[in-house]
DOSEGU-804839 format. One record per residue: residue in one letter; y, z, x of N, C-alpha, C, O, CB in turn. Coordinates in steps of 0.1 Angstrom, whole numbers, plus 5000, padded with zeros to 4 digits. Each point is the difference from the previous one (the first is absolute). Glycine has a CB too. Example, Ala and Ser with C-alpha at 12.3 -4.5 7.8 and 13.67 -1.06 7.14 Angstrom:
BEGIN
rest,nyy,nzz,nxx,cayy,cazz,caxx,cyy,czz,cxx,oyy,ozz,oxx,cbyy,cbzz,cbxx
A,4943,5078,5132,5012,5000,4991,5012,5000,5009,5000,5007,5010,4988,5005,4971
S,5023,4981,5015,5011,5000,5009,5011,5008,4992,5011,5001,5005,4983,4977,5007
END
This chain:
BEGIN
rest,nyy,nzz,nxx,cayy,cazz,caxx,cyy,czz,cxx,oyy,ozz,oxx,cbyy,cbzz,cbxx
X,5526,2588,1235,4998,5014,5005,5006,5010,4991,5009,4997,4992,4992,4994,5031
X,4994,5021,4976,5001,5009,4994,5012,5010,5003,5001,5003,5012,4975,4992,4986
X,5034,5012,4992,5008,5007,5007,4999,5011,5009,5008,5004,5008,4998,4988,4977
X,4981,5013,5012,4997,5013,5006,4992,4995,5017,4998,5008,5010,4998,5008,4960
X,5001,4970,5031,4993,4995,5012,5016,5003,5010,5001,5006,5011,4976,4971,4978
X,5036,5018,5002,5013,4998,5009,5006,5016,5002,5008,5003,5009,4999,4969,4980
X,4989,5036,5003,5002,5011,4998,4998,5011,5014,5006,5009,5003,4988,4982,4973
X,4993,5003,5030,4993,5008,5011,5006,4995,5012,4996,5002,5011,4982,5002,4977
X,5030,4989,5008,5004,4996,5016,5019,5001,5001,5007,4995,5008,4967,4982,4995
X,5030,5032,4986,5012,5005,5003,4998,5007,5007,4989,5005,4999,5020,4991,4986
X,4998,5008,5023,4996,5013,5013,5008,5011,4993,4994,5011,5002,5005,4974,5024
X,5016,5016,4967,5000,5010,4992,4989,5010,4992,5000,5012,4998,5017,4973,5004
X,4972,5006,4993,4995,5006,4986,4983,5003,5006,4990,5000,4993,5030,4983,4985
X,4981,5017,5035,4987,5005,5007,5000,5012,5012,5008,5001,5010,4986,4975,4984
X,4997,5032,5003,4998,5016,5007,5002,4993,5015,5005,4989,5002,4973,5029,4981
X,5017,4992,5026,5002,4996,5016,4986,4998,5002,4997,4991,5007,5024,5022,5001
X,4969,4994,4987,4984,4995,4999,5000,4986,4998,4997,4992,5008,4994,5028,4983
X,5013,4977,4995,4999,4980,4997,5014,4994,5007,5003,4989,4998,4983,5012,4973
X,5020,5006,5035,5009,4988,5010,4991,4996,5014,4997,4988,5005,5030,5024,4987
X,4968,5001,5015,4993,5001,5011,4985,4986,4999,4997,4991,5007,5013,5041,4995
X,4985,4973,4986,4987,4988,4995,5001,4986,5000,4992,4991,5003,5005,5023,4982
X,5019,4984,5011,5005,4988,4996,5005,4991,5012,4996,4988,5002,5009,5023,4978
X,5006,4996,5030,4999,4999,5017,4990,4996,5009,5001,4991,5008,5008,5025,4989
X,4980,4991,4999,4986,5003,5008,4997,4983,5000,4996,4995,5011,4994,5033,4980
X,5011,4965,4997,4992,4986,4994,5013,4987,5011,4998,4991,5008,4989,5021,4955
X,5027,4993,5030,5007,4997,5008,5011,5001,5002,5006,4999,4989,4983,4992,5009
X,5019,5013,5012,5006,5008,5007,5018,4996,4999,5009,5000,5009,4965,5002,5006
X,5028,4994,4970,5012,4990,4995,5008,5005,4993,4997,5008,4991,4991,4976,5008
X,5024,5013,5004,5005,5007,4987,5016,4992,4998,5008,4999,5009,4977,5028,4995
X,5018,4968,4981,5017,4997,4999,5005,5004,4995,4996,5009,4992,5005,4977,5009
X,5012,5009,5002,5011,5005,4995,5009,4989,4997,5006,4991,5007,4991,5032,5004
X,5003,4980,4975,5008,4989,4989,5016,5004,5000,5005,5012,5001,4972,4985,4981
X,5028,4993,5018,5011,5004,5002,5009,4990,4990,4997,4989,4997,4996,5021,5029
X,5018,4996,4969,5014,4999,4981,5009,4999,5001,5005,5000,5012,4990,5011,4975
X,5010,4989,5005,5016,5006,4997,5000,5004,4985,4992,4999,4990,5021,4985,5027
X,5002,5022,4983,5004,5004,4983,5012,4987,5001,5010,5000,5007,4986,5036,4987
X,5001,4954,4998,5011,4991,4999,4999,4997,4987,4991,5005,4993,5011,4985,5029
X,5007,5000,4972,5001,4993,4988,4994,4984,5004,5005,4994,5009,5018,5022,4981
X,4967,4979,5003,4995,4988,5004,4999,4994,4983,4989,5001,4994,4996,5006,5034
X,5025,4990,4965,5003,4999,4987,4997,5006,4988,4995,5011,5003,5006,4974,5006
X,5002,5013,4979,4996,5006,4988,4986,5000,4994,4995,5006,4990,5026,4990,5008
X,4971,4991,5014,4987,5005,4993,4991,5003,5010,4989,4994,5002,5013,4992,4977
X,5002,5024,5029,4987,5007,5010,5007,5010,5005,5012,5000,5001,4975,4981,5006
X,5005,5029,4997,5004,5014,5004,5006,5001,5013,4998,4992,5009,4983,5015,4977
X,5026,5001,5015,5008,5007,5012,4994,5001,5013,5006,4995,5010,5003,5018,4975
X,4979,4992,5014,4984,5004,5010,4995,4988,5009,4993,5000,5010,4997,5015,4970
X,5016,4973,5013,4990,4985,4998,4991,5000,5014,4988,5000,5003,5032,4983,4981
X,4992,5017,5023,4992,4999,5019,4989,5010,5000,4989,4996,4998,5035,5001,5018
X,4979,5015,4987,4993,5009,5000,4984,4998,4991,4990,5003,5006,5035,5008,4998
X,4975,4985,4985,4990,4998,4990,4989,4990,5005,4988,5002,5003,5030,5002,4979
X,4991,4985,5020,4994,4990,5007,4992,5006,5014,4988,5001,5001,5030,4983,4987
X,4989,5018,5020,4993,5009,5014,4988,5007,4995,4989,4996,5004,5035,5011,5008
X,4975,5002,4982,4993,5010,4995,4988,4991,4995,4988,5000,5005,5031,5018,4990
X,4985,4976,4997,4990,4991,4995,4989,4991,5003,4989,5000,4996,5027,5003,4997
X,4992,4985,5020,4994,4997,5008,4994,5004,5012,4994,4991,5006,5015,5000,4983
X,4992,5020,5015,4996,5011,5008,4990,5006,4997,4991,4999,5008,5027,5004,4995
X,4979,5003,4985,4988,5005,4993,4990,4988,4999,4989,5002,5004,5025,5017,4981
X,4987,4973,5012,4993,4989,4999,4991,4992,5011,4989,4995,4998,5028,5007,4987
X,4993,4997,5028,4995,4996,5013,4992,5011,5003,4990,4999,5006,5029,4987,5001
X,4986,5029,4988,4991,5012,5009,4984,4996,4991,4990,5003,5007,5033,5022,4999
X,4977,4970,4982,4986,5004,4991,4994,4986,5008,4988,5001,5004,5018,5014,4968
X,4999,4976,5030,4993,4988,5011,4997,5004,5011,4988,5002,5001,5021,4983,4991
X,4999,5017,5020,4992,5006,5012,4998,5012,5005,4994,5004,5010,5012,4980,4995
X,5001,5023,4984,4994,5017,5007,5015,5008,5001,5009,4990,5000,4966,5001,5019
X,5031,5020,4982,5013,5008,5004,5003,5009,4988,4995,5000,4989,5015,4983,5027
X,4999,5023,4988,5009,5007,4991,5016,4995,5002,5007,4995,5010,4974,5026,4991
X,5022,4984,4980,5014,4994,5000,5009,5014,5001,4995,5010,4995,4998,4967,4989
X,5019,5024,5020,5013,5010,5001,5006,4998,4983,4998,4989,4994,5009,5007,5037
X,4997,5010,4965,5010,5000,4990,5014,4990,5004,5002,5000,5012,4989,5025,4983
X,5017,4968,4998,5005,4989,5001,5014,5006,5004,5004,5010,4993,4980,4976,4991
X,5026,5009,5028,5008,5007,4999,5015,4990,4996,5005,4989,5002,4978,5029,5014
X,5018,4991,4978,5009,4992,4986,5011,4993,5003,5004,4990,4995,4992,5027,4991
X,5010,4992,5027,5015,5002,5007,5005,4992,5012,5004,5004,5010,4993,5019,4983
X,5001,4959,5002,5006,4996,5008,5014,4994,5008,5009,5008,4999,4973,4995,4992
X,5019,4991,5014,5014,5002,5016,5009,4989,4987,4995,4994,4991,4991,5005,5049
X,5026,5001,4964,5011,4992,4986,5002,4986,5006,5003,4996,5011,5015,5027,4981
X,4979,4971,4994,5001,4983,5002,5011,4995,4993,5006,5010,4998,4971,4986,5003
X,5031,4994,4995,5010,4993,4995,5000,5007,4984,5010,5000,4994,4987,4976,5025
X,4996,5028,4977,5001,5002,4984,5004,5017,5005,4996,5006,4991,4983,4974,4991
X,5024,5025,5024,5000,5016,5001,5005,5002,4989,4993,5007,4993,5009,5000,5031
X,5014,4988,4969,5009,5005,4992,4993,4995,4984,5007,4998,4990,5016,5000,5030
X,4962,5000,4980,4999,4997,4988,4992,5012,4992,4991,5006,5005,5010,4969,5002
X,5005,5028,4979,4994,5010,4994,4986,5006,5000,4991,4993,4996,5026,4999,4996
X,4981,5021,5011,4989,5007,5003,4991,4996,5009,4988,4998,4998,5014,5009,4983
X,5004,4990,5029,4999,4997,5014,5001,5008,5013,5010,4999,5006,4996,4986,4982
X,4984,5023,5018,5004,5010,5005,4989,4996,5015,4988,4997,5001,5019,5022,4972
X,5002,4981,5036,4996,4992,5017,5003,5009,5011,5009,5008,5001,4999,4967,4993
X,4983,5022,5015,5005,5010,5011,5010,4994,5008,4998,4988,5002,4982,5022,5000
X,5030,4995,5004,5009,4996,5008,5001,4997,5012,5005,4991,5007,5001,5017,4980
X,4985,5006,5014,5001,5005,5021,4994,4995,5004,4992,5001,4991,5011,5018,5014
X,4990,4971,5004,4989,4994,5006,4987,5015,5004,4989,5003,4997,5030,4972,5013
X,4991,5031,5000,4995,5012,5004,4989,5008,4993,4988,5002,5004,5032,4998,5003
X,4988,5005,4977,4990,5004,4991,4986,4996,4995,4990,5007,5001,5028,4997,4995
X,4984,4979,4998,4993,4994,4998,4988,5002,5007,4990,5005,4995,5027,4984,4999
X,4987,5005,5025,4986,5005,5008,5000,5011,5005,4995,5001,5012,5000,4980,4993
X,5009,5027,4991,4998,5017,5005,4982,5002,4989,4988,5001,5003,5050,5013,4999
X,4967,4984,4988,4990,5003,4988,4983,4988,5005,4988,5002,5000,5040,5004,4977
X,4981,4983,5026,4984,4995,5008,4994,5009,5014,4990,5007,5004,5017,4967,4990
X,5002,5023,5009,4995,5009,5011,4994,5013,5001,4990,5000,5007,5024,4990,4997
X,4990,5018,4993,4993,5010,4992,4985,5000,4994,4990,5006,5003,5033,4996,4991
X,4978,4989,4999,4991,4995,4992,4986,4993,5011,4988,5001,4998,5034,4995,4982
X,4984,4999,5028,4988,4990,5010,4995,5007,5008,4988,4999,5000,5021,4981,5002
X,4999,5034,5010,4996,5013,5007,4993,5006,4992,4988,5000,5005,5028,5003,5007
X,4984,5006,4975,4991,5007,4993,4989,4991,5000,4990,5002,5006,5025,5013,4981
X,4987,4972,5005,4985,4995,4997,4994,4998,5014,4988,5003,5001,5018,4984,4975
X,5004,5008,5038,4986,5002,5014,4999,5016,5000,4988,5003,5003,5020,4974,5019
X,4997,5031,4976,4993,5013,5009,4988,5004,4985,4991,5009,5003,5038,5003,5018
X,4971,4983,4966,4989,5001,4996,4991,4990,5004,4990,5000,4992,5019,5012,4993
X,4990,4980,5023,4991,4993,5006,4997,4984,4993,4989,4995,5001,5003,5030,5006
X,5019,4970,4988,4996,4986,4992,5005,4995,5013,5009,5002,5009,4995,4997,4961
X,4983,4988,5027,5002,4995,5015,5009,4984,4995,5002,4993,5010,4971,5022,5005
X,5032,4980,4970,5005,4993,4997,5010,5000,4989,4997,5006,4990,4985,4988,5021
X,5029,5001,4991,5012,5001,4989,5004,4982,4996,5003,4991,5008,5010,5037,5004
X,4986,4971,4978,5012,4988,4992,5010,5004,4992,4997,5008,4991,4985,4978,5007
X,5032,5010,5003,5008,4999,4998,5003,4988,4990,5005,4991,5005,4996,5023,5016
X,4997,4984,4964,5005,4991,4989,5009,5003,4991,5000,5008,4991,4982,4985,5010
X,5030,4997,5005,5010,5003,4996,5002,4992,4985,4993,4990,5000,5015,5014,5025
X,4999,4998,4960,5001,4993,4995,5013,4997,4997,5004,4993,4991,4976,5012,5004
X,5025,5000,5014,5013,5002,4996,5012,4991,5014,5004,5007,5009,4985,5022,4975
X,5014,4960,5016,5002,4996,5010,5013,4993,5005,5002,4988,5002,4975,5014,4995
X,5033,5010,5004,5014,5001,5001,4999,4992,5019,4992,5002,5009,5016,5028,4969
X,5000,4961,5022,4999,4999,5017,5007,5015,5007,4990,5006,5002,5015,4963,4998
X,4999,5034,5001,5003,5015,5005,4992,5008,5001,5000,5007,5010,5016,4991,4982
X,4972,5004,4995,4985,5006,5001,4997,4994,5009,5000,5007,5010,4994,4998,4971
X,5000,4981,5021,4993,4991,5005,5000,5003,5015,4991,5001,5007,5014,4983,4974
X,5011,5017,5021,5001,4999,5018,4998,5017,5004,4993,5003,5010,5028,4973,4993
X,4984,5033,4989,4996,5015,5003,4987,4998,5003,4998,5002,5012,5016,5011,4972
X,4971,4982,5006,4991,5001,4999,4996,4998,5014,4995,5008,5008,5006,4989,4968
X,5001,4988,5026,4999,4993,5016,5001,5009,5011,4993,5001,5010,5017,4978,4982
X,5002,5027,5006,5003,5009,5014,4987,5012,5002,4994,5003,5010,5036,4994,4987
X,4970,5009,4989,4990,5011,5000,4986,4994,5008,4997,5003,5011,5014,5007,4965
X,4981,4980,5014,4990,4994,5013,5000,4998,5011,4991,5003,5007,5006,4989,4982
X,5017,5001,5018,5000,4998,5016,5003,5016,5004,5000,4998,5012,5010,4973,4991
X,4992,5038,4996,5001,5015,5006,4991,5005,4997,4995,5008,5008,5024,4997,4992
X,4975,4994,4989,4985,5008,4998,4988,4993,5012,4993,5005,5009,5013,4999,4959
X,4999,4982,5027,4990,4995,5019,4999,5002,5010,4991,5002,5008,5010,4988,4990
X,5016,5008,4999,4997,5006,5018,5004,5015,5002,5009,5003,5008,4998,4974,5003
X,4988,5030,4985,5001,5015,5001,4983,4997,5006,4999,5003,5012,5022,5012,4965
X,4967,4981,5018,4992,4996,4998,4992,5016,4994,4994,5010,5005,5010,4965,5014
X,5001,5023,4970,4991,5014,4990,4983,4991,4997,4996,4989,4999,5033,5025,4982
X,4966,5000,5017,4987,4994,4992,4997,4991,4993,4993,4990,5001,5007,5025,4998
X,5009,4990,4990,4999,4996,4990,5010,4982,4996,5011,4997,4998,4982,5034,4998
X,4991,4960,5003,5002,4988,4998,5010,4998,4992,4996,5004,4989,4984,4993,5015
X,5040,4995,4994,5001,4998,4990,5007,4986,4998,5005,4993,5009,4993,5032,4988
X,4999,4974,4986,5001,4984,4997,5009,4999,4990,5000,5009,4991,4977,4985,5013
X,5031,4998,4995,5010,5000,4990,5005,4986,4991,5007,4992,5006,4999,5026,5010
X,4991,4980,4971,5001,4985,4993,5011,5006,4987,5002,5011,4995,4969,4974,5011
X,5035,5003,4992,5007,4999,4992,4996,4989,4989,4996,4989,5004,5020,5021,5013
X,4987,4994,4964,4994,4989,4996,5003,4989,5002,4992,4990,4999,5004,5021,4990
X,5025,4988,5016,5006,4986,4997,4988,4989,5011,5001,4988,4999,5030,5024,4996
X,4958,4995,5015,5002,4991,5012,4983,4995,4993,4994,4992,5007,5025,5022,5018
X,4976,4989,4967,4988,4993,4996,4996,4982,5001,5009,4995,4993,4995,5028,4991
X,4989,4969,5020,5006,4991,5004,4989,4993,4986,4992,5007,4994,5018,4996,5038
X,4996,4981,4965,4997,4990,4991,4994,5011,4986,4988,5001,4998,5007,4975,5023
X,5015,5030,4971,5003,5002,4985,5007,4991,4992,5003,5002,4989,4997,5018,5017
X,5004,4968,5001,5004,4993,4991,5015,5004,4994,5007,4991,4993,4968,5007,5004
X,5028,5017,5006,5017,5003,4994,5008,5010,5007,4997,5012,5001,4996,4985,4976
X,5016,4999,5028,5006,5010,5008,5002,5012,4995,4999,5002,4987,5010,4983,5021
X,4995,5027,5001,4997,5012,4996,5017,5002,4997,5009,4997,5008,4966,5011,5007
X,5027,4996,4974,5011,5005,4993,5004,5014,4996,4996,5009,5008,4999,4972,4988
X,5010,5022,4996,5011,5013,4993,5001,4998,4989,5009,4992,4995,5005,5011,5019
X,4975,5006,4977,5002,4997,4986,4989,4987,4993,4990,5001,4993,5037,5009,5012
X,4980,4979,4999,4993,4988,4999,4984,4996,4995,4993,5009,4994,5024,4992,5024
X,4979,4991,4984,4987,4993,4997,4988,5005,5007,4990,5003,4994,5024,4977,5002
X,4986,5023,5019,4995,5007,5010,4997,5010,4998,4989,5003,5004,5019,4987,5006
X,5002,5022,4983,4995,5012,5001,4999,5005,4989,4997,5011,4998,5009,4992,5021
X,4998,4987,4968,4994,5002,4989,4981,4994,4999,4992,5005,4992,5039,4992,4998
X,4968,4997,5015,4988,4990,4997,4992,5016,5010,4992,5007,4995,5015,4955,5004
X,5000,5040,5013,4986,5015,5003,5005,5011,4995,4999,5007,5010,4991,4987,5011
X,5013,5010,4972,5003,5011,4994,4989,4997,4988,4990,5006,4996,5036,4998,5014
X,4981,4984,4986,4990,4994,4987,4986,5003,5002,4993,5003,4989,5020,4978,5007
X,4978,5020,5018,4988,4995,4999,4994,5021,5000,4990,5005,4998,5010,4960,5016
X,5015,5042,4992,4995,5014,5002,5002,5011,4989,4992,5010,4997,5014,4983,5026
X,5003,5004,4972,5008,5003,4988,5003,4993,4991,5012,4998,4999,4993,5013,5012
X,4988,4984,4981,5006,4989,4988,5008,5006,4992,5011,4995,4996,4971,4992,5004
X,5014,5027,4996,5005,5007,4987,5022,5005,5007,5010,5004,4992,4952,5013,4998
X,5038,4981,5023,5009,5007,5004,5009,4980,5003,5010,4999,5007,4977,5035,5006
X,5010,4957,4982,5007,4987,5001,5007,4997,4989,4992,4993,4994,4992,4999,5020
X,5026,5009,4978,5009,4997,4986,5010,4990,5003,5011,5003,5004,4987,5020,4985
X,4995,4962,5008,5009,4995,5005,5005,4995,4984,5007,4990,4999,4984,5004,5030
X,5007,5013,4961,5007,5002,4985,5009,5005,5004,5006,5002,4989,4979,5001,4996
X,5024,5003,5025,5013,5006,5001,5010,4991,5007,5012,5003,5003,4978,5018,4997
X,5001,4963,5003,5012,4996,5003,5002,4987,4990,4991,4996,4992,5010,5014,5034
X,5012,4986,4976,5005,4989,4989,4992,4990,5000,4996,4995,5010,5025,5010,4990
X,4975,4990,4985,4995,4992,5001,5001,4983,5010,5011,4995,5002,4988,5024,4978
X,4990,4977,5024,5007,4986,5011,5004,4992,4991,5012,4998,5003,4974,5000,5016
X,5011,4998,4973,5001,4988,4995,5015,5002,4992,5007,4990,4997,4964,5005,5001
X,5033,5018,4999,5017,5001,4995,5007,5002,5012,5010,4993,5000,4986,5017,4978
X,5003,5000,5035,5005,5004,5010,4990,4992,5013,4992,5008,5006,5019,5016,4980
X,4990,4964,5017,4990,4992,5013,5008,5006,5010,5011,5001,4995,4980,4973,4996
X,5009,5033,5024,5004,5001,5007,5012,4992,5006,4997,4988,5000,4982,5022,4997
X,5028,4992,5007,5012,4994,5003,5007,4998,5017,5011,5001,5005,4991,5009,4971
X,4985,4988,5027,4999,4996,5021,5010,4987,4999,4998,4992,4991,4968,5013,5020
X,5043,4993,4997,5007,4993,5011,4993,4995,5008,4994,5007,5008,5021,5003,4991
X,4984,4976,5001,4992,4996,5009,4985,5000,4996,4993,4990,5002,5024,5019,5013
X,4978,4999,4981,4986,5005,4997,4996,5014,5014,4989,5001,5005,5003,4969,4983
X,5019,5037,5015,4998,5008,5010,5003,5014,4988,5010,5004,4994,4998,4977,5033
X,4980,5023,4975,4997,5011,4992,4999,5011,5005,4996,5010,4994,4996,4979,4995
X,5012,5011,5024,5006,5011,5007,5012,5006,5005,5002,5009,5008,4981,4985,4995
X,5025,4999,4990,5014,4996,5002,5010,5015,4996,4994,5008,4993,4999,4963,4999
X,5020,5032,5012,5004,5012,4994,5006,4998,4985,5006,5007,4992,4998,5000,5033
X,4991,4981,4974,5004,5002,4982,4991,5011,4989,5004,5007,4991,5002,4967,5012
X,4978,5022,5005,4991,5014,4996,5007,5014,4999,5000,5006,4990,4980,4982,5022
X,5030,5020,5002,5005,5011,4997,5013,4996,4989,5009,5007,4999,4981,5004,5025
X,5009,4980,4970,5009,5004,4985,4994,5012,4988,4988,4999,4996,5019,4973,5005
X,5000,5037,4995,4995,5008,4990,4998,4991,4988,4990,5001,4992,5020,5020,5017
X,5002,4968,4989,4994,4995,4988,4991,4986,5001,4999,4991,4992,5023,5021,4997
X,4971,4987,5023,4993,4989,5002,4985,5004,4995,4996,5011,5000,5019,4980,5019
X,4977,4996,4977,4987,5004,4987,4995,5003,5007,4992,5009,4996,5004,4980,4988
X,5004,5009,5032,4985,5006,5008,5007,5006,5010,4998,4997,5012,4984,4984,4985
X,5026,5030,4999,5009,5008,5008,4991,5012,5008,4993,5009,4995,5028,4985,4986
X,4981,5002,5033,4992,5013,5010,4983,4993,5004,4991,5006,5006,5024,5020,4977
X,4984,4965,5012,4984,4992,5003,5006,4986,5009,5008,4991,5000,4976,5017,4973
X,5009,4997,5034,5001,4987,5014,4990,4993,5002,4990,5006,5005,5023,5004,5008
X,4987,4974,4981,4988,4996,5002,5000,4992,4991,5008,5002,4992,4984,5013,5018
X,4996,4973,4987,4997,4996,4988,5004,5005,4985,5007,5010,4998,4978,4984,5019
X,5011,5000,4974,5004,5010,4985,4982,5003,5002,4990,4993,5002,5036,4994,4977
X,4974,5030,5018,4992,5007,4993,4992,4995,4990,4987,5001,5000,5027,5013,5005
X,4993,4978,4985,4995,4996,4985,4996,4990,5000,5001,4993,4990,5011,5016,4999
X,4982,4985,5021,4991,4990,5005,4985,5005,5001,4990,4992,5001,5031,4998,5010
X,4980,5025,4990,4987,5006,5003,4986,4992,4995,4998,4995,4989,5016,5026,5009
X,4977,4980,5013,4988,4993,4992,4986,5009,5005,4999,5001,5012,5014,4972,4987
X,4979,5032,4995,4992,5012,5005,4990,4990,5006,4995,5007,5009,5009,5015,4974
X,4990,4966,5017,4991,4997,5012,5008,4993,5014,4994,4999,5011,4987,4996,4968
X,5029,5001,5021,5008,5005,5012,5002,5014,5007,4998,5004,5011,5011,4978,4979
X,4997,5025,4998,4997,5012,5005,4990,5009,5007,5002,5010,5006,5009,4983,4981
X,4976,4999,5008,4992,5005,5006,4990,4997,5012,4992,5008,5005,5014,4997,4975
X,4998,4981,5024,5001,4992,5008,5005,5005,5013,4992,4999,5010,5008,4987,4972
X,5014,5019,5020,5009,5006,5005,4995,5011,5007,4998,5003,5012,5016,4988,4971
X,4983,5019,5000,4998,5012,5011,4983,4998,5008,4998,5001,5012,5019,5020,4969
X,4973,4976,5012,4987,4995,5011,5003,4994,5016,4994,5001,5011,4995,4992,4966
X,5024,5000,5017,5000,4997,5017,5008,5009,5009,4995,5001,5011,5004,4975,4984
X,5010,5030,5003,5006,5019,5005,4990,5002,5004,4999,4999,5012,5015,5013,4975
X,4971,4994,5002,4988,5011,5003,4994,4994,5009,4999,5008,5009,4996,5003,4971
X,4999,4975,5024,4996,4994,5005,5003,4994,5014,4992,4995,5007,5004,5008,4971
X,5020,4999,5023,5007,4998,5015,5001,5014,5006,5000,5001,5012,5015,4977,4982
X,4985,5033,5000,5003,5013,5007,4985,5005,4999,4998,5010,5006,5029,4997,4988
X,4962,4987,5002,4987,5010,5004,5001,4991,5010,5008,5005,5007,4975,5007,4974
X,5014,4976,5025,5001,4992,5011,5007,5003,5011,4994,5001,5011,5002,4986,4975
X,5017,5015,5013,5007,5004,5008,5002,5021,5006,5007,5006,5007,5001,4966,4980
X,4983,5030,5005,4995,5017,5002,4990,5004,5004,4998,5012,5001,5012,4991,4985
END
């Protein structure tokens, strides 16, 4: 697909004439949902967010909707204290700003919302949960649905931090934004799991090789896994949407 096909279905970067048009066909709209964290030295700050956005735009050019702008600013997980890492705290805030967000879009008349998180702190996770059961039973208009990527079922790799998982989709969305030339080489620095538990708090060592990535090693990357991976994401959330 073409950039400018993914282009028309940012809901930022369209008049209220081509949002109304776009509605009309179907009546959808998400909201991708980030953070600003550190997920190692070779992927960007955004990563969640990117990903959301990404696969969001993508599901909308398969069944039809519009996408929200990605919101960057998610609720604080176990890494909070890691450099250029910036999390929301308050639960409150967090869903004040959805909230907000789901009333305007019913009183303009969308008669459907998804909620894709990429970003998936358990603290997000259960906020998120509560927001659906009160938005239900309030019983508003407006339909809403809410997935998270960790919960995608048979990928073959668990959903991680930094790791193999969100390098391999980032990889398939952003390749140019994946350098995994910034981290030490494996074969002089092989990862150093206990156990083989690579989620372990030895990862928060500053001087550990795969310091702040939870999860498999990265430098295992393989782009037809990778791409394997993300097809089945695009492919379980147009199903499940």
């Amino acid at each position: 697909m073409k950039a400018e096909e993914l282009e028309q279905l940012q809901i930022e970067r369209l008049n209220p004439l081509e949002i109304e048009k776009s509605l009309e066909q179907r009546s959808l709209v998400f909201i991708p949902l980030g953070a600003i964290e550190w997920h190692g030295l070779h992927l960007p700050i955004g990563l969640d967010g990117l990903t959301s956005h990404g696969i969001c735009l993508r599901v909308a050019h398969e069944i039809g909707g519009l996408v929200m702008p990605p919101l960057y600013y998610g609720m604080s997980a176990s890494i909070w204290h890691h450099p250029y890492t910036i999390l929301i705290e308050e639960e409150a805030v967090f869903i004040k700003i959805l909230k907000t967000t789901l009333t305007r879009l019913e009183a303009s008349g969308v008669q459907k919302v998804v909620i894709f998180t990429g970003h998936f702190a358990l603290k997000q996770l259960q906020a998120l949960d509560e927001l659906k059961q009160e938005w239900t039973t309030i019983g508003k208009s407006l339909e809403l649905h809410l997935f998270s990527i960790a919960d995608c079922p048979k990928v073959g790799i668990e959903a991680d931090h930094g790791a193999i998982f969100e390098t391999s989709v980032l990889g398939e969305l952003h390749p140019n934004l994946v350098k995994l030339e910034n981290l030490p080489s494996k074969d002089l620095f092989p990862a150093n799991d206990i156990d083989g538990n690579s989620k372990g708090d030895h990862r928060r060592d500053r001087d550990n090789v795969l310091f702040g990535i939870l999860g498999d090693d990265p430098r295992n990357y393989n782009k037809e896994t990778a791409a394997t991976i993300f097809q089945q994401i695009i492919q379980w959330l147009v199903r499940s949407v």
